[in-house]
C-alpha positions in Angstrom: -47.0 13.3 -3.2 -43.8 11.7 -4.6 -41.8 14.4 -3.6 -43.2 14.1 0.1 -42.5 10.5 -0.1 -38.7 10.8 -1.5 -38.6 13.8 1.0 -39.5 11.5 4.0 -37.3 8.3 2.7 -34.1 11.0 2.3 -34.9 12.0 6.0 -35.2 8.1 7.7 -32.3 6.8 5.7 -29.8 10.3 6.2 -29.2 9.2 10.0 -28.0 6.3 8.5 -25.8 7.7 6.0 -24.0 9.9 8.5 -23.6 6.9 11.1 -22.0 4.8 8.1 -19.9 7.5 7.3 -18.8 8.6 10.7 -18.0 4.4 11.2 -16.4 4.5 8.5 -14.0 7.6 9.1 -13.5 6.2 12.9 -12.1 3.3 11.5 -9.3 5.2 8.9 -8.3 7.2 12.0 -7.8 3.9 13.8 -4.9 2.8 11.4 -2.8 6.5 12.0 0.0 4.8 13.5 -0.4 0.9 12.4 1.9 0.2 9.6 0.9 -2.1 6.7 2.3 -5.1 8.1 -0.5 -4.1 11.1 -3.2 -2.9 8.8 -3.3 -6.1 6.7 -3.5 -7.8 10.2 -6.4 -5.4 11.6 -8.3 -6.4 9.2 -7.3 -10.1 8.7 -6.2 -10.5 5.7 -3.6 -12.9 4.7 0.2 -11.8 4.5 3.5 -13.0 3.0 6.5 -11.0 2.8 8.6 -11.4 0.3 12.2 -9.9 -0.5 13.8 -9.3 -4.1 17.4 -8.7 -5.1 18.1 -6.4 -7.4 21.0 -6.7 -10.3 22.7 -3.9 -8.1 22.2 -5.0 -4.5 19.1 -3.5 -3.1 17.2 -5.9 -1.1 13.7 -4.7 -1.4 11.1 -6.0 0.1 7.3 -6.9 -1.5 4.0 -7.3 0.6 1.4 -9.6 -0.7 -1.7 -10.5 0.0 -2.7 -13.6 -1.9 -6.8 -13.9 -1.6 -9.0 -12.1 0.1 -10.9 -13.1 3.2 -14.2 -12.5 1.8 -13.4 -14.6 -1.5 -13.3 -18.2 -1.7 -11.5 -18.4 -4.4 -7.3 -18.8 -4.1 -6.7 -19.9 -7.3 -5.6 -18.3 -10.9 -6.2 -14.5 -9.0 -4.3 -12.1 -11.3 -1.6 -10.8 -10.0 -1.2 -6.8 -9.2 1.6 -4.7 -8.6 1.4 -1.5 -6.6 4.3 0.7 -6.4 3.9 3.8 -4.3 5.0 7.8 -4.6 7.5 10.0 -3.2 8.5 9.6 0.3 5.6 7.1 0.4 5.3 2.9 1.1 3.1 0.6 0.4 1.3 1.6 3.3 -0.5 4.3 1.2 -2.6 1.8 -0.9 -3.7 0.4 2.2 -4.2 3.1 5.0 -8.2 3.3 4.4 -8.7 -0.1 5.2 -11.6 -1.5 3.6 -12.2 1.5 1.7 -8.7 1.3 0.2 -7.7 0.1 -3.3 -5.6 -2.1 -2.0 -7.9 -4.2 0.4 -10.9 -3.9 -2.5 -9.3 -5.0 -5.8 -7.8 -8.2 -3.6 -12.2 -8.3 -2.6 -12.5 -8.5 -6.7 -10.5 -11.4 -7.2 -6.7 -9.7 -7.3 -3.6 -11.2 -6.2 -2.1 -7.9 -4.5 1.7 -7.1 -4.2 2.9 -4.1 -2.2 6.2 -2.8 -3.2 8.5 -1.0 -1.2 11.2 1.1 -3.2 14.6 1.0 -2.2 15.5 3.4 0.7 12.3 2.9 2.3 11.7 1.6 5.9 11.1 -1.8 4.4 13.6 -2.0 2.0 16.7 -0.9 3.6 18.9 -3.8 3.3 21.9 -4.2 0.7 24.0 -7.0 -0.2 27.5 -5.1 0.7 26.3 -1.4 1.2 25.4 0.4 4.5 22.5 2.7 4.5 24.8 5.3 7.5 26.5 6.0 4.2 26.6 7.9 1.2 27.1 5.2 -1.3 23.7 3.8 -0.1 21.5 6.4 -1.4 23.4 7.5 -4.9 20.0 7.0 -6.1 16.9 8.1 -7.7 13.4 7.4 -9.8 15.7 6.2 -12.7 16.7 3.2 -10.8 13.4 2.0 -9.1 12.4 1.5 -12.7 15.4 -0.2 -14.4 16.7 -2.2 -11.0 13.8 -2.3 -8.6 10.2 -2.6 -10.5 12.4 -5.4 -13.6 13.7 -7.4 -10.3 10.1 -7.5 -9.0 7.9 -8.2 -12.0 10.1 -10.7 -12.7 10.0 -12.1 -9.4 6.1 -12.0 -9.3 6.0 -13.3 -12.7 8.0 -16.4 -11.8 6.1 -16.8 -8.2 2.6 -16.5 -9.6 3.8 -18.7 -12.9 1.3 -15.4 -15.1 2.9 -14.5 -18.0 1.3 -10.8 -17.6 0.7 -9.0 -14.4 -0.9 -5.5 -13.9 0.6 -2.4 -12.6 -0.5 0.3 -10.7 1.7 3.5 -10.1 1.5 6.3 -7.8 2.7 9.4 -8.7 6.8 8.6 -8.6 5.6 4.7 -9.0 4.4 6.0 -12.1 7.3 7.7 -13.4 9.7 4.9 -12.8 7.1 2.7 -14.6 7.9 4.9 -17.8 11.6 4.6 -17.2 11.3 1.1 -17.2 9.4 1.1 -20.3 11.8 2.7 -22.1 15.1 1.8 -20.8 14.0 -2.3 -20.6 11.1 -2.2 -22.9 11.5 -6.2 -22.9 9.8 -5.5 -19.9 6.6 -4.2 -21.4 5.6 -8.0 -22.4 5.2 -8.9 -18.8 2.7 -6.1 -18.3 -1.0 -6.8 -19.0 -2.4 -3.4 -18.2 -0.1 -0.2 -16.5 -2.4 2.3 -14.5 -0.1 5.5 -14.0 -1.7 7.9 -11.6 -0.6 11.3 -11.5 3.0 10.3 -12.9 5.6 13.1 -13.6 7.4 12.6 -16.6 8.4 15.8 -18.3 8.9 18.8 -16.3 9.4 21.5 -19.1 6.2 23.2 -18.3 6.4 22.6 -14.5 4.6 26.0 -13.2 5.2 25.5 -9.5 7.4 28.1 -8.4 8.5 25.9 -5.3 9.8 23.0 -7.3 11.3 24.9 -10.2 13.7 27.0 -7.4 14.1 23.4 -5.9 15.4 22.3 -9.3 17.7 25.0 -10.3 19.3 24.6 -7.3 19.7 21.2 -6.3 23.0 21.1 -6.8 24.1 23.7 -4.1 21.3 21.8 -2.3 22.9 18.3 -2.4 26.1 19.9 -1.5 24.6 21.7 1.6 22.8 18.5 2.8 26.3 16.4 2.2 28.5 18.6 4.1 26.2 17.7 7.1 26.2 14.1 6.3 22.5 13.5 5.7 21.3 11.5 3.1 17.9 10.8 4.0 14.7 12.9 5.6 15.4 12.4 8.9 12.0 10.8 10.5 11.2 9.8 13.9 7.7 8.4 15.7 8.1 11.4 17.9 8.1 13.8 14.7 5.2 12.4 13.3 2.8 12.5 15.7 3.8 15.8 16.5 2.9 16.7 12.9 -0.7 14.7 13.0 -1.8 16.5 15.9 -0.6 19.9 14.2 -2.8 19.2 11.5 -5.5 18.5 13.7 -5.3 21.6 15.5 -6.3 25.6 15.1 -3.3 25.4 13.4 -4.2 22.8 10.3 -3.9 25.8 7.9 -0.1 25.5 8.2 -0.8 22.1 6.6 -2.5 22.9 4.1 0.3 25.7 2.8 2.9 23.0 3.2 0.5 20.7 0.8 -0.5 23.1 -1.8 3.1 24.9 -2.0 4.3 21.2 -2.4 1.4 19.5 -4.8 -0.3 22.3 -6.1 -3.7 23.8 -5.1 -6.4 21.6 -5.8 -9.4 22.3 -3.0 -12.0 20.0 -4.6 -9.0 16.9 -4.5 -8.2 17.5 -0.8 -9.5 15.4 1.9 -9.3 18.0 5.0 -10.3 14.9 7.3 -7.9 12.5 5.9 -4.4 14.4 4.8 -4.1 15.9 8.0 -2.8 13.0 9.8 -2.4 10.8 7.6 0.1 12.7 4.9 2.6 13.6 8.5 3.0 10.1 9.8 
């Protein structure tokens, strides 16, 4: 008798399940080409913008959101400090809208700040030094986490008057987060808690064949890449869609070569409904 009963409560409330869940995806797809300045808008959220010079010229620029609509409370909301991965933005702590950890730690009581490393779309800006040029982008990991991630604790320290903040890093978010912790460890005092996911810190037993031939020859790589006066990965509107609908289509497997070749093979970490549009635009 009970298992008819739990039998027949599985079956009236499935229906519902699946609706919630196909609402729910509907809604991620919706924000494929909204950016986070458009996302935090959708779903009406507070914003401020924020920019942060660095002690070597970058202009970078933070995105905060300061309480949560669905909170009453504005006051004494510990600050956060999000700080995204490799060829990424702040966008990616947001994209899944309510769902995302962005949108439901500010729902807990957060104060949330979005950084945007240097180089980005959002952060392009310099006090003397022209992103068409070379001298713009003689840059890397090391100095997000000695210039860009000290400039911006600092800030939010001074702004949110905490003498700790928390931290949360992204793959290379996380990896300048240990540079900064060893190269300014003054800086560790200002940190209340540091959550470092998926951060790559020591290579020596790298086993992906991709990025090992990628490192052993970066130098003939930079000088290739130089020669033809690119600095950057060239990225246009056009490019990306063209790429979401790829990975939409018969020929999504392509996508999913690209991302384990790339990441590593990982099936039962892989979103098939999510990465292929979203990790293209």
């Amino acid at each position: 008798m009970m298992f008819n009963i739990q039998t027949s409560l599985f079956l009236v409330y499935l229906p519902l399940i699946i609706a919630d869940y196909n609402e729910t995806l509907k809604d991620i797809l919706s924000n494929t080409y909204l950016n986070t300045l458009q996302i935090i808008k959708k779903y009406n959220y507070p914003l401020e913008r924020h920019w942060v010079t660095t002690e070597d010229g970058y202009i970078v620029e933070l995105q905060r959101i300061p309480y949560s609509i669905n909170k009453n409370t504005v006051q004494n909301r510990p600050a956060i400090l999000f700080f995204h991965g490799n060829t990424g933005s702040a966008r990616e702590f947001i994209v899944t809208g309510r769902k995302s950890m962005g949108l439901v730690l500010s729902d807990e009581g957060y104060d949330i700040w979005l950084a945007n490393a240097r180089g980005t779309s959002w952060s392009r800006r310099h006090r003397y030094l022209n992103p068409n040029y070379k001298q713009f982008w003689m840059f890397s990991f090391h100095e997000f986490g000695v210039y860009d991630l000290t400039a911006e604790i600092n800030y939010i320290v001074n702004v949110t008057k905490q003498d700790k903040i928390f931290f949360i890093g992204h793959s290379q978010g996380g990896t300048a987060f240990c540079v900064m912790g060893s190269e300014r460890p003054e800086m560790n005092e200002k940190i209340r808690l540091a959550i470092l996911v998926a951060p790559n810190v020591y290579n020596t037993h790298q086993k992906n064949s991709f990025l090992r031939t990628l490192v052993d020859n970066i130098g003939l790589l930079k000088d290739i890449v130089y020669s033809i006066g690119l600095y950057e990965i060239p990225f246009n509107l056009q490019l990306g869609k063209f790429f979401s609908q790829l990975c939409v289509s018969r020929l999504k497997f392509l996508c999913s070569i690209y991302i384990n070749t790339v990441m590593g093979f990982d099936k039962d970490q892989m979103d098939h409904e999510l990465f292929t549009w979203e990790f293209f635009f």
